[in-house]
C-alpha positions as CSV (number, residue, x, y, z in Angstrom):
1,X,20.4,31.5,4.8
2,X,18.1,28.6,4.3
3,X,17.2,26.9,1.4
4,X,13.7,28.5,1.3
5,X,15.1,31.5,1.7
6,X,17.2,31.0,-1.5
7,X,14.1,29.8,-3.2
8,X,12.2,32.8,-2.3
9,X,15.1,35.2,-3.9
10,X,14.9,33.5,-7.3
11,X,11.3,32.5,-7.6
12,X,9.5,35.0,-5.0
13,X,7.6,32.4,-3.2
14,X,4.0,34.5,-3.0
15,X,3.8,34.1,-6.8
16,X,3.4,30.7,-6.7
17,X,-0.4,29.7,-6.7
18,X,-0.1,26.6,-4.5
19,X,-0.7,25.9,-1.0
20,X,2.1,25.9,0.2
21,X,1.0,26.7,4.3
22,X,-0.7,23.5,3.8
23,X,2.1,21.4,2.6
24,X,4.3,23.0,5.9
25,X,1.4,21.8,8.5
26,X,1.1,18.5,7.1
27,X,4.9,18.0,7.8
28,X,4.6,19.6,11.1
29,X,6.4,22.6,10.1
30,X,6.0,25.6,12.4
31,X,8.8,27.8,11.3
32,X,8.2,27.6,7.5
33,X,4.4,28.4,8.2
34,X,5.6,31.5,9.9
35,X,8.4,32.6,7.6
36,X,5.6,31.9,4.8
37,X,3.4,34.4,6.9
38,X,5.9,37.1,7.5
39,X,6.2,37.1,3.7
40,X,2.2,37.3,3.0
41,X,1.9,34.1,1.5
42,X,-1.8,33.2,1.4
43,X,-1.8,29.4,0.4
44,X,-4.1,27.7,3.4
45,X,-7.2,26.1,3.6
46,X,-8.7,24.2,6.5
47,X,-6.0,21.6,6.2
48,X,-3.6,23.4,7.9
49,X,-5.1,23.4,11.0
50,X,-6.5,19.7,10.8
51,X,-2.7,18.5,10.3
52,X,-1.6,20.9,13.0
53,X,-3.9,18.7,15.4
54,X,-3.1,15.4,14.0
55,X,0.3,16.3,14.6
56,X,-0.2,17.7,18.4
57,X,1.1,20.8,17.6
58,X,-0.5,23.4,19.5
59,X,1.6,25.7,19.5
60,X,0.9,25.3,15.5
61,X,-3.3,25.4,16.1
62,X,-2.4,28.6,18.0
63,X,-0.3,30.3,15.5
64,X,-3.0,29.9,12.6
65,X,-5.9,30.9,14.8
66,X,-4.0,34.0,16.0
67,X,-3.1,35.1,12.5
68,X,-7.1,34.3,11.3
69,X,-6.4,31.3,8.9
70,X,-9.2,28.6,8.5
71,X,-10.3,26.9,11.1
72,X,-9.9,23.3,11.6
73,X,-12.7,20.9,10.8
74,X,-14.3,18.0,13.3
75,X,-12.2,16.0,11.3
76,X,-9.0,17.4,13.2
77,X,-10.9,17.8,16.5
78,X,-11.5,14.0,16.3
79,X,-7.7,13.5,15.5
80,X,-6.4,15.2,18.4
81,X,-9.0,13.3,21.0
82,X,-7.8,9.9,19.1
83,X,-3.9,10.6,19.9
84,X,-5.0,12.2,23.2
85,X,-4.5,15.5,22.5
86,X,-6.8,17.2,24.9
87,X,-4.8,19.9,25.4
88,X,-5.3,20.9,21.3
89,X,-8.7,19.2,22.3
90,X,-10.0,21.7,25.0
91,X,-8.4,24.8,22.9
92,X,-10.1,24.2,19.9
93,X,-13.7,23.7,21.9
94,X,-13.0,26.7,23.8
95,X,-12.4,29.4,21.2
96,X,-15.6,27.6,19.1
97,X,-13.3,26.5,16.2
98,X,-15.0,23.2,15.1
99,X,-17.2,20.5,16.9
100,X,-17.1,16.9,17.1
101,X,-18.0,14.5,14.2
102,X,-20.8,12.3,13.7
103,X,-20.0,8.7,15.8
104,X,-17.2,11.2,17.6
105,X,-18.2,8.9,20.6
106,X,-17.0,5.7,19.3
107,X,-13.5,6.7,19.3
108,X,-13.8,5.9,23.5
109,X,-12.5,2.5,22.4
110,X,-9.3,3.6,20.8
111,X,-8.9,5.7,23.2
112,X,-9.5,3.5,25.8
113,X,-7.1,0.5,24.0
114,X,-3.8,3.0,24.2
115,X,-4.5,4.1,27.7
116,X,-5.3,7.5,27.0
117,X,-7.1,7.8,30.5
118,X,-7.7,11.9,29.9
119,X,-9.2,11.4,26.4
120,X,-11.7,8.3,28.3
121,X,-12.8,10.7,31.0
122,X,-13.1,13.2,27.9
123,X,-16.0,10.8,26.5
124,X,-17.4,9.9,29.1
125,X,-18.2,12.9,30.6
126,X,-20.1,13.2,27.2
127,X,-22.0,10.0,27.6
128,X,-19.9,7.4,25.9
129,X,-19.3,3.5,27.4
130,X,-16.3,1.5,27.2
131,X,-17.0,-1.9,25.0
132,X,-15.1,-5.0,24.6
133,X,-13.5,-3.3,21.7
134,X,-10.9,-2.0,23.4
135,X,-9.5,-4.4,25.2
136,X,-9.2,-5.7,21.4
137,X,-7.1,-2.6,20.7
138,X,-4.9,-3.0,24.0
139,X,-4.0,-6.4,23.5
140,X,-3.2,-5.9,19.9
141,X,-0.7,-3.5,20.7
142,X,0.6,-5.9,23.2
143,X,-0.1,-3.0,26.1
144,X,-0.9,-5.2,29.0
145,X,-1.1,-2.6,31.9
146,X,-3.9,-1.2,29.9
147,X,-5.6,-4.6,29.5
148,X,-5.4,-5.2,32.9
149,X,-6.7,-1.8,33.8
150,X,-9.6,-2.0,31.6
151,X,-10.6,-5.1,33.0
152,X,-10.3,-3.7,36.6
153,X,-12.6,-0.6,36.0
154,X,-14.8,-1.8,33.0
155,X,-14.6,-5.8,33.0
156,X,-16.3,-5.1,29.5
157,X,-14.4,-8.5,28.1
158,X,-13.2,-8.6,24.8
159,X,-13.7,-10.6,21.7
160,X,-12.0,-13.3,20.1
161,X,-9.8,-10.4,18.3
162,X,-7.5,-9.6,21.4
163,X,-6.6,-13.6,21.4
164,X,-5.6,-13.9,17.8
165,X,-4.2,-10.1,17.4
166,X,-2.0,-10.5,20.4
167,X,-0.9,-13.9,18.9
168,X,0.0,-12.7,15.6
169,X,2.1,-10.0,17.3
170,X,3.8,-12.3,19.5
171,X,2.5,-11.1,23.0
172,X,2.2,-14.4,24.9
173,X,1.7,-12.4,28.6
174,X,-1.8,-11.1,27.0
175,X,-2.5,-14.6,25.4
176,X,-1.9,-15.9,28.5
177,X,-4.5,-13.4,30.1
178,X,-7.4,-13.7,27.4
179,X,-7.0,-17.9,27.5
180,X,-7.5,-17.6,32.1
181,X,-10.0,-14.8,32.0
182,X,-11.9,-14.5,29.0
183,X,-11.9,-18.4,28.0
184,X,-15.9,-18.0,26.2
185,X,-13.7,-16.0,23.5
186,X,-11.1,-17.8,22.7
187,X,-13.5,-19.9,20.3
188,X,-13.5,-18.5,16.4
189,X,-17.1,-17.4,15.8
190,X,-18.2,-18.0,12.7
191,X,-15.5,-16.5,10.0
192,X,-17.9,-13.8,8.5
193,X,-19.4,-12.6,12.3
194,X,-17.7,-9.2,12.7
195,X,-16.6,-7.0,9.9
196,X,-13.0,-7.5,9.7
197,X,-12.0,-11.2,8.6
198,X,-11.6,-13.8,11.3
199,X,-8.0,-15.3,10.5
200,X,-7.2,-17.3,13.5
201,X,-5.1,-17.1,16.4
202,X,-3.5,-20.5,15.5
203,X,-2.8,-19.9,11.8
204,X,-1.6,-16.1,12.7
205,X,0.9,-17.3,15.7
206,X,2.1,-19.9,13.0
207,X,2.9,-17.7,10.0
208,X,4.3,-15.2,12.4
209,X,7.0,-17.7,13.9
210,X,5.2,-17.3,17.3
211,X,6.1,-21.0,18.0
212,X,5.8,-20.7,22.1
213,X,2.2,-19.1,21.6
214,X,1.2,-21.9,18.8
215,X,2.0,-24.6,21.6
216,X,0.1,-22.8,24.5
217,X,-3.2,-22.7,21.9
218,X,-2.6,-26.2,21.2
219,X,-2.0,-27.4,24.8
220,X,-5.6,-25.5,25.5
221,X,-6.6,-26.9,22.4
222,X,-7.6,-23.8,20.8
223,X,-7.4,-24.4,17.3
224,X,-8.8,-22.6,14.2
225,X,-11.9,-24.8,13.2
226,X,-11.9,-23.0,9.6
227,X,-8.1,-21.6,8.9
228,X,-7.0,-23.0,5.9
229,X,-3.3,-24.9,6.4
230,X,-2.0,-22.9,9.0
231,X,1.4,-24.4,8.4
232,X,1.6,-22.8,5.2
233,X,2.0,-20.0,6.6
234,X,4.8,-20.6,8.6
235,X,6.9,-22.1,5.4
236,X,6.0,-19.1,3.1
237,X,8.2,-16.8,6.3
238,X,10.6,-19.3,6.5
239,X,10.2,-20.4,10.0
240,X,11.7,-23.7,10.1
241,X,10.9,-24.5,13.1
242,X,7.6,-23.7,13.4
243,X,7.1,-26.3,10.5
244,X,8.9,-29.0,11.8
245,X,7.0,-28.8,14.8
246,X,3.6,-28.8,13.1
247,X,4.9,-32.0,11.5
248,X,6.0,-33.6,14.9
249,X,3.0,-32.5,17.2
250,X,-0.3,-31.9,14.8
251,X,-2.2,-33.3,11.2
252,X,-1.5,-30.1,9.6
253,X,0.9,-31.0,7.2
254,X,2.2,-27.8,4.0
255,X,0.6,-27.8,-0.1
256,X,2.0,-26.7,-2.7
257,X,1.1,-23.0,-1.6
258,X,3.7,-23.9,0.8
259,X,6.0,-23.8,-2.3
260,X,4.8,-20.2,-3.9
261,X,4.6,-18.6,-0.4
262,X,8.2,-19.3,0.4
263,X,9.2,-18.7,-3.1
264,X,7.5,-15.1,-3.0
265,X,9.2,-14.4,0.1
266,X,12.9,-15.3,-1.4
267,X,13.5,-18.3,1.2
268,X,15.0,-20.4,-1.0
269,X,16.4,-23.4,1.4
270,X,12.2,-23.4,2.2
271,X,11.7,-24.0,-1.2
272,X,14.7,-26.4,-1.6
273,X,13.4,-28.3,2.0
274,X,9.7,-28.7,1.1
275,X,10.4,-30.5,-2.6
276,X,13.1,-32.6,-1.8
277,X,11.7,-34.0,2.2
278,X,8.2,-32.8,1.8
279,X,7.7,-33.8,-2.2
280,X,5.6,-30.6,-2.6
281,X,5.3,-28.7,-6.1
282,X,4.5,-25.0,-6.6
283,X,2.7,-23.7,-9.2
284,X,3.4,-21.0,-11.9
285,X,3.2,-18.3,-9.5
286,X,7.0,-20.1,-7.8
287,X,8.5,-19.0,-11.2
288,X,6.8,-15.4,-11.4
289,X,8.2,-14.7,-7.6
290,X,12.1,-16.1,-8.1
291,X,12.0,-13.8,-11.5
292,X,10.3,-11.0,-9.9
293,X,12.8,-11.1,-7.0
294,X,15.8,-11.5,-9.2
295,X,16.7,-14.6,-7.4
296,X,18.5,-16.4,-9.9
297,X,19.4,-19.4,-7.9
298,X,16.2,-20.2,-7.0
299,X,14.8,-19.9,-10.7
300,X,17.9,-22.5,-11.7
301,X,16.8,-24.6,-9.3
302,X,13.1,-24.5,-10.1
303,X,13.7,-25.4,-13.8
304,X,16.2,-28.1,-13.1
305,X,13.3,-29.4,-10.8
306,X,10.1,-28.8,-12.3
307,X,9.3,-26.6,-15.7
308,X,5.6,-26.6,-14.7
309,X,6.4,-23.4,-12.4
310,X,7.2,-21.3,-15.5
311,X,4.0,-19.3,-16.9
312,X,4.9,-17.1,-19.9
313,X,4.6,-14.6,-17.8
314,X,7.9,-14.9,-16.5
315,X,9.7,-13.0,-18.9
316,X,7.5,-10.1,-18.3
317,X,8.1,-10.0,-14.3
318,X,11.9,-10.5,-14.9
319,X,12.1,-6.8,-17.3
320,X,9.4,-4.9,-15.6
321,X,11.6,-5.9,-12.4
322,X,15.1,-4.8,-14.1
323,X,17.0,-8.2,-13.6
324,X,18.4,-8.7,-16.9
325,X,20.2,-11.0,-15.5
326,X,17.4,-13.2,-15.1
327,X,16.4,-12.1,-18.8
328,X,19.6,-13.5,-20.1
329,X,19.5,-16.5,-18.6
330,X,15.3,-17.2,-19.7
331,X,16.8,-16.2,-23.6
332,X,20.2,-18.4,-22.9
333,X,17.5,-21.4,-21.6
334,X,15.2,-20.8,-24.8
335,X,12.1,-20.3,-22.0
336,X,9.4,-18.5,-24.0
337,X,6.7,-16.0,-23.0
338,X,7.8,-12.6,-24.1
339,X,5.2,-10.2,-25.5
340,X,5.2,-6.4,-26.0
341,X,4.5,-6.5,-22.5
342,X,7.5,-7.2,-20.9
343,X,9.2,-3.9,-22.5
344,X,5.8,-2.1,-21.2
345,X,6.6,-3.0,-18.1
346,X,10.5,-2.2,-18.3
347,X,9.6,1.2,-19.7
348,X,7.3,2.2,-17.0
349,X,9.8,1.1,-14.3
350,X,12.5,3.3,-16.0
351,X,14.7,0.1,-16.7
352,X,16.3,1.7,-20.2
353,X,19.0,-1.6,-19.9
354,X,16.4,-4.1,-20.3
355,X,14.9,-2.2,-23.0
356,X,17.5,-2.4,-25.1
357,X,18.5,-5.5,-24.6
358,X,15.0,-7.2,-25.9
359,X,14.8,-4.7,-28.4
360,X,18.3,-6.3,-29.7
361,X,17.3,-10.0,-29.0
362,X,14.1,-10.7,-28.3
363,X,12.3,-8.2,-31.3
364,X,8.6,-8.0,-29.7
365,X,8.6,-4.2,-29.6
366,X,6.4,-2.6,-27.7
367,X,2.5,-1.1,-27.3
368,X,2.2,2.4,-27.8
369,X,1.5,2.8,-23.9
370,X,5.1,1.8,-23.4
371,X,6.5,5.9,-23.9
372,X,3.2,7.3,-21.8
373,X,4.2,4.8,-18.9
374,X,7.4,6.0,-18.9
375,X,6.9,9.9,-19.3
376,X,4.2,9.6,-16.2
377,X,6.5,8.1,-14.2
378,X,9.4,10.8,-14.9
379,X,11.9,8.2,-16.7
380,X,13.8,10.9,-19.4
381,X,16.2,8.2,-20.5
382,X,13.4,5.8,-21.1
383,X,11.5,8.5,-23.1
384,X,14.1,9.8,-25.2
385,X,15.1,6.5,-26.3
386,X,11.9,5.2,-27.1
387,X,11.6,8.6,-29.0
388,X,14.9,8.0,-30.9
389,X,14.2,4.3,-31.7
390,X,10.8,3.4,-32.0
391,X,7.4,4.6,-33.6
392,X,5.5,3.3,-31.1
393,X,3.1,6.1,-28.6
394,X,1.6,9.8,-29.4
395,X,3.8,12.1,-28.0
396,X,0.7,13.9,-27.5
397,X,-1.1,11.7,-25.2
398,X,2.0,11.2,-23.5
399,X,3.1,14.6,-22.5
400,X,-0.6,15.0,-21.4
401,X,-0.3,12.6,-18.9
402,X,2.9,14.0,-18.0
403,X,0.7,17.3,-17.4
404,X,-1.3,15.3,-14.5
405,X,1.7,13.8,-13.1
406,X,3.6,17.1,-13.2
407,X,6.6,15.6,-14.6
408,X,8.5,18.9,-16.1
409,X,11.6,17.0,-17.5
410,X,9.5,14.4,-19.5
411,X,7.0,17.2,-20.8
412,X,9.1,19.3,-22.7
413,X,11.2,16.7,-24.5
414,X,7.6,15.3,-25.6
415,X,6.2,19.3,-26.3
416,X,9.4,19.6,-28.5
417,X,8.1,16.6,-30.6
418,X,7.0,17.6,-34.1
419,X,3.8,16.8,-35.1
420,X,4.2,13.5,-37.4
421,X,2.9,10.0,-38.3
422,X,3.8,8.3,-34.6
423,X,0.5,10.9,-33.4
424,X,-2.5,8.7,-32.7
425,X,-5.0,9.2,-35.7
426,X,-7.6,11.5,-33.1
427,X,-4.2,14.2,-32.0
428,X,-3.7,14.1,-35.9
429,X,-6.8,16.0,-36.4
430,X,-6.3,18.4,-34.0
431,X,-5.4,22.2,-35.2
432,X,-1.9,23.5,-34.2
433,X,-3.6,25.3,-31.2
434,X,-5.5,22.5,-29.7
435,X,-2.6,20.4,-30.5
436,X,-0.4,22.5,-28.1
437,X,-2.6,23.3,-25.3
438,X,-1.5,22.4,-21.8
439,X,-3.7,20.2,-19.9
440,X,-5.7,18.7,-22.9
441,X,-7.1,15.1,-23.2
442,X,-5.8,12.5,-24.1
443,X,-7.3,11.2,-26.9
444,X,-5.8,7.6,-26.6
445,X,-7.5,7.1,-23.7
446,X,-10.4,8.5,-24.6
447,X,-11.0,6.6,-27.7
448,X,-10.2,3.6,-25.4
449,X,-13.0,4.3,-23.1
450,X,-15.2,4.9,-25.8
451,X,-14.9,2.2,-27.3
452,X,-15.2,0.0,-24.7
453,X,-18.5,1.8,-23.7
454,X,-19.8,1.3,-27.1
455,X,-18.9,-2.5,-26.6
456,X,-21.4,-2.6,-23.5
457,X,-24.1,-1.0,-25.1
458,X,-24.0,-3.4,-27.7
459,X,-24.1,-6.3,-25.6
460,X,-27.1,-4.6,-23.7
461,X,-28.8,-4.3,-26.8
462,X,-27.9,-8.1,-28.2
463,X,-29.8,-8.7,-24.2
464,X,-32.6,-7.2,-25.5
465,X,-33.2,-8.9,-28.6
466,X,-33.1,-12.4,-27.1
């Protein structure tokens, strides 16, 4: 017996008002769409279908258009052509189940970049033209038999996309290709041209570690006109040699974002190598990373180095993280910067050790968002404690959002609350009824956003009178 089936024989699965078909299709689910079927469960919208052709499942399309559930939408028809489908593709035309989406033919590029030669002849049978965009696609995905065959049939070029995507992903064999054949692309138009951000092939094989493609661009001298510190980069992912290089070969030399890159990325003999032979300083944002990461080493080493990279922030990152570690240390090292925040932050991470801990030794206490952030997030621990030892939140407010977030466990130790004096002054003018109604509002919030409204129409009006 399955476990749905042991669900079903204590809840009786066609009572429960959700769609449950749905949920089935969009984890490609066949046989718990039919067993849901044989038991007359009714819970299926047009999504069903749409996932069942995202997912290629025809034999799933077939099985919901047999029994007369919804029908997909172009949305799904245009999913299946994208993965070449056409199988799901020519079904769904066939039996009149949905049609093709505005800009349907634009998807020839796609299709054309992952070699999906049935889904191409598809599109253009329907009028569509191959552009340079997906040569782009094939060379980003490092396909080169597609590239090759696109430039064969089409010779629609590319842009300067397929040089820096295929360098950032490390395909040298397509570099290779672009730099011979397409050489009027392999210079950066200007950065805001297209739509999506020109980075750089240079500064993308760099931070990558793609050190054999960064000396083929530089032996062509290819290099990003407008990338900012390319070598940067390549510290902040710890690829020594790729730095060193840069330093023996090129002008490009690391800054201090060096520092914070490689710091945010936990490469600590980076962070060592660029202060001690490079002389380079991070800023605060250093600190934030090595006590965010719980990398206590590298936050010894910082201080003993340079106190500037400590924001009083720190202690905030360190509890909302969970390294009390770290916290014990900052507190043992006198390093201030802890606000009401940093137990915020701990509560709605579910860390209830941290929580106690600066609730014994560092006495900020905590904002009254602290037990909704953990109820929304599920943490019981966190909310029963806060409950049992401070005054701080309306239980109100926070079982509501518990409502939205459809945490059970957290919503009935808030519902069996009594009404008191830790209620937000709006829940303690509500009558017992409204008081206890499932999905209210929460009044917190909406006194907030009042507020705040109020604040910009008195601005508007100050405006006015000048």
């Amino acid at each position: 017996m399955s476990l749905l089936e042991v669900l079903h024989g204590i809840l009786n699965l066609t009572t429960i008002c959700d769609l449950l078909l749905d949920w089935a299709a969009s984890r490609n689910h066949l046989d718990i769409i039919i067993y849901l079927h044989g038991l007359g469960h009714i819970g299926c919208t047009k999504d069903a279908m749409d996932w069942a052709c995202e997912h290629g499942n025809i034999e799933m399309v077939m099985f919901l258009h047999a029994h007369g559930y919804n029908t997909c939408t172009s949305d799904g028809l245009d999913k299946a052509l994208a993965f070449g489908y056409m199988d799901i593709v020519a079904y769904v035309r066939e039996n009149n189940l949905a049609q093709h989406g505005d800009g349907f033919l634009d998807l020839i590029d796609i299709v054309a970049g992952n070699g999906l030669m049935a889904a191409v002849a598809y599109l253009e049978d329907l009028g569509a033209l191959v552009s340079p965009k997906a040569m782009d696609v094939a060379a980003a995905k490092g396909n080169m038999a597609t590239v090759q065959w696109l430039h064969e049939k089409y010779d629609a070029g590319c842009t300067y996309y397929a040089l820096q995507d295929a360098s950032m992903n490390g395909h040298i064999d397509i570099v290779k290709f672009v730099i011979d054949t397409y050489p009027y692309v392999c210079v950066p138009p200007y950065r805001h041209l297209y739509s999506r951000p020109i980075q750089g092939a240079m500064k993308l094989a760099a931070t990558y570690g793609h050190l054999d493609i960064v000396k083929l661009l530089h032996n062509h001298k290819l290099d990003d006109e407008f990338s900012d510190d390319p070598v940067d980069g390549a510290a902040g992912n710890g690829h020594f040699h790729v730095v060193n290089w840069f330093y023996e070969n090129r002008h490009e030399r690391c800054t201090p974002r060096a520092v914070d890159l490689a710091a945010r990325n936990n490469h600590f003999e980076m962070v060592t190598w660029l202060h001690e032979r490079r002389h380079l300083v991070g800023s605060t944002d250093a600190g934030d990373s090595a006590a965010s990461n719980g990398n206590l080493e590298m936050l010894q080493w910082l201080f003993r180095h340079s106190k500037s990279m400590f924001s009083n922030r720190i202690v905030y990152f360190a509890a909302s993280y969970g390294h009390l570690d770290i916290l014990k240390w900052l507190h043992a090292n006198q390093i201030q910067g802890c606000t009401q925040d940093a137990m915020n932050g701990a509560a709605a991470n579910g860390h209830l050790d941290v929580i106690k801990w600066l609730y014994q030794h560092r006495m900020t206490g905590c904002k009254p968002r602290a037990l909704k952030s953990a109820a929304e997030n599920g943490h019981v621990a966190v909310v029963k404690w806060l409950l049992a030892n401070r005054m701080d939140g309306c239980p109100r407010c926070a079982r509501v959002a518990t409502e939205e977030s459809q945490h059970s466990a957290t919503e009935s130790i808030l519902k069996a609350v009594p009404r008191g004096q830790r209620d937000c002054n709006m829940c303690r003018q509500l009558c017992d009824q409204d008081y206890l109604a499932g999905k209210g509002i929460c009044f917190c919030r909406l006194n907030k956003d009042l507020l705040f409204a109020t604040a910009i129409v008195l601005a508007h009006d100050d405006d006015d009178d000048i």
